[in-house]
VOBA-1610 file (N, C-alpha, C; in pm, whole numbers, padded with zeros to 5 digits, always signed):
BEGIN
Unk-02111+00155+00174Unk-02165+00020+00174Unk-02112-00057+00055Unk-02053-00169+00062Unk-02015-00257-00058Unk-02147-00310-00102Unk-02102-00285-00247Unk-02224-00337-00348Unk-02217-00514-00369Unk-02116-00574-00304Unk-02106-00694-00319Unk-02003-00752-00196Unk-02030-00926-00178Unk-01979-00957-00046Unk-01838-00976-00081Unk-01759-00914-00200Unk-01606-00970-00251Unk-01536-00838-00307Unk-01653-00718-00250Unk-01570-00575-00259Unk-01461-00559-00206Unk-01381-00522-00254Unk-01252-00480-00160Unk-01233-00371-00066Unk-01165-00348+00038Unk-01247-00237+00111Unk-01236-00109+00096Unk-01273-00012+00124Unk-01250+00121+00073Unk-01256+00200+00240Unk-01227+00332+00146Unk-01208+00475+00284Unk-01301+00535+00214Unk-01376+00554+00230Unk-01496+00670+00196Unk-01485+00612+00010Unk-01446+00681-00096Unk-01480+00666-00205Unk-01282+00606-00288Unk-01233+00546-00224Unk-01118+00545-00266Unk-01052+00400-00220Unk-01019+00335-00245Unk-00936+00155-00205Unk-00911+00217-00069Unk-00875+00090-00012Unk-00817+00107+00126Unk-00646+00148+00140Unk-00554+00111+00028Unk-00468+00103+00027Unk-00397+00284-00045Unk-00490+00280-00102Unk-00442+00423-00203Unk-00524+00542-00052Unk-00628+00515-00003Unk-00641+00626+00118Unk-00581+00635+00222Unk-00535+00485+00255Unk-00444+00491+00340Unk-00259+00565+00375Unk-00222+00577+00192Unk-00137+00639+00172Unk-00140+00833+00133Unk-00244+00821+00116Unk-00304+00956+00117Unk-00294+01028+00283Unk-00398+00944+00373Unk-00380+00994+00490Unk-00250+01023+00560Unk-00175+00941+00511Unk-00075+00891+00617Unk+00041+01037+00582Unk+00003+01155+00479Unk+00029+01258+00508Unk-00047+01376+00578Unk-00167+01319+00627Unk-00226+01374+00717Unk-00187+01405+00853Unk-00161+01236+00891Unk-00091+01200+01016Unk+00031+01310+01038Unk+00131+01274+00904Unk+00269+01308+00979Unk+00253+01454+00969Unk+00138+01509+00851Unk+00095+01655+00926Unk+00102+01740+01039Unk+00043+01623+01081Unk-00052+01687+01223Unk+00063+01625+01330Unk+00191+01546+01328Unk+00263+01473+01407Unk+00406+01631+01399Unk+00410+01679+01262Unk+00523+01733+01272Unk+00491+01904+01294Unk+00320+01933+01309Unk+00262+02028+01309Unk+00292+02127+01147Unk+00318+02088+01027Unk+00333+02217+00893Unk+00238+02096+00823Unk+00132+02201+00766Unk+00043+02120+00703Unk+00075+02074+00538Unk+00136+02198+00445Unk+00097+02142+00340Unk+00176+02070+00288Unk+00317+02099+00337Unk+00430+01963+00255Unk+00377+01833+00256Unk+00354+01800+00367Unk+00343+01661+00412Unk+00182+01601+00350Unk+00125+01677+00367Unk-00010+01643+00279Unk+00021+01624+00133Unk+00047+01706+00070Unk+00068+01746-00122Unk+00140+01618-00069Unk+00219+01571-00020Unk+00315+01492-00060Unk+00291+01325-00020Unk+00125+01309+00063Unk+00076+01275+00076Unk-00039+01175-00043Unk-00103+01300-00083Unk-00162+01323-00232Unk-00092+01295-00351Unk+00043+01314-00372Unk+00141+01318-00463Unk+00138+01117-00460Unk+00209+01078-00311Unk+00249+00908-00373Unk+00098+00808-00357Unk-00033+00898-00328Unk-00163+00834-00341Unk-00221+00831-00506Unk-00159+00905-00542Unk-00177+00978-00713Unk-00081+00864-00752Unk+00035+00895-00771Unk+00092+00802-00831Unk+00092+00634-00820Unk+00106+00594-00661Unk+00009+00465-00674Unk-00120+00439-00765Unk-00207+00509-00716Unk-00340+00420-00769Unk-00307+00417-00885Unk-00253+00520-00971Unk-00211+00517-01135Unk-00146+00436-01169Unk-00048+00363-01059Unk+00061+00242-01110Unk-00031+00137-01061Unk-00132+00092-00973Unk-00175+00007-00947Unk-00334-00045-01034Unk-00383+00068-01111Unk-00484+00048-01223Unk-00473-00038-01295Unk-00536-00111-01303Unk-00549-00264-01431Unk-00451-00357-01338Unk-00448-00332-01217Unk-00359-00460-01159Unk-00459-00528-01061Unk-00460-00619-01021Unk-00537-00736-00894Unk-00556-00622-00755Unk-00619-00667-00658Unk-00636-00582-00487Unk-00538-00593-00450Unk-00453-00691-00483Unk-00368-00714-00359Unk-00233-00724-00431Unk-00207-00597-00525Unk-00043-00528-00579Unk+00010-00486-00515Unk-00026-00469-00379Unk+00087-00344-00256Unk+00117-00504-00161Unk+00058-00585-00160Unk+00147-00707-00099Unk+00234-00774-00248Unk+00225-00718-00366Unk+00302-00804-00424Unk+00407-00747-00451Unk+00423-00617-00404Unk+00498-00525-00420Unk+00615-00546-00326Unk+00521-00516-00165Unk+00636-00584-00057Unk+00689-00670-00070Unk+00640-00813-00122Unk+00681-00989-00100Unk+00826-00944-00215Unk+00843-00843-00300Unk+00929-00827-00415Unk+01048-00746-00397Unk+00999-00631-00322Unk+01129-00557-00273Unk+01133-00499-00116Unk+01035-00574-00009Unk+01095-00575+00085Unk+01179-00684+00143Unk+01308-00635+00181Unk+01372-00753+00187Unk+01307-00892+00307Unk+01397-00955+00284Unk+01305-01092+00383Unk+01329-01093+00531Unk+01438-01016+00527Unk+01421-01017+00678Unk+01328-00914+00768Unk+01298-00831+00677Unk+01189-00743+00727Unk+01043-00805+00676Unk+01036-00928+00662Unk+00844-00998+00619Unk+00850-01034+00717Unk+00723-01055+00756Unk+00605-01116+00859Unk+00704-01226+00920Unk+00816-01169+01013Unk+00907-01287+01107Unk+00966-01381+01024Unk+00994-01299+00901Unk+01110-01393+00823Unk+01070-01522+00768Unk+00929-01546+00748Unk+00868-01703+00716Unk+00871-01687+00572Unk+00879-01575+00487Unk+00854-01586+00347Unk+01050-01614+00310Unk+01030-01701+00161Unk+01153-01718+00116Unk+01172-01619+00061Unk+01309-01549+00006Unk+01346-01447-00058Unk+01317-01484-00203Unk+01289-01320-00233Unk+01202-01333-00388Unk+01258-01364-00535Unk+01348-01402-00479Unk+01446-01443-00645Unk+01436-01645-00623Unk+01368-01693-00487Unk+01373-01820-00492Unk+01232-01888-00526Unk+01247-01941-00645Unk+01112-01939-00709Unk+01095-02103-00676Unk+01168-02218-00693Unk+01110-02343-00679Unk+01182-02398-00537Unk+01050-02452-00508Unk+01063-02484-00329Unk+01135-02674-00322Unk+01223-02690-00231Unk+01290-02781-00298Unk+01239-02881-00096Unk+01217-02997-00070Unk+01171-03022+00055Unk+01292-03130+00069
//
């Protein structure tokens, strides 16, 4: 239950974003059938995220993408590429 209406959301006791990367060696677990590589390794870039994302804002894994995924892979190409900082009309 969020203790407030501006909680950010969570997976059981953990952000949504750091469990989500946790699981998602669950998945390819259970997708490639060998359990523990893919888990530890699972655990491993959920560990190291939340540790790089501590003392930063909710929303560092979109500032992350908008920065080094390139632009033709954003949301149908509507974002400008990230080295173009002043918008010129």
């Amino acid at each position: 239950m969020p203790h407030t209406v501006d909680a950010p959301p969570r997976i059981g006791i953990f952000d949504a974003d750091v469990g989500a990367i946790g699981l998602s060696g669950i998945v390819v677990a259970v997708v490639i059938k060998v359990f523990w590589l893919p888990v530890l390794t699972g655990l491993l870039f959920a560990t190291l995220y939340g540790r790089l994302k501590s003392g930063q804002h909710p929303a560092f894994l979109l500032d992350l993408a908008y920065w080094y995924v390139p632009a033709f892979a954003s949301v149908g190409g509507r974002l400008p590429p990230g080295a173009l900082r002043v918008f010129e009309q």
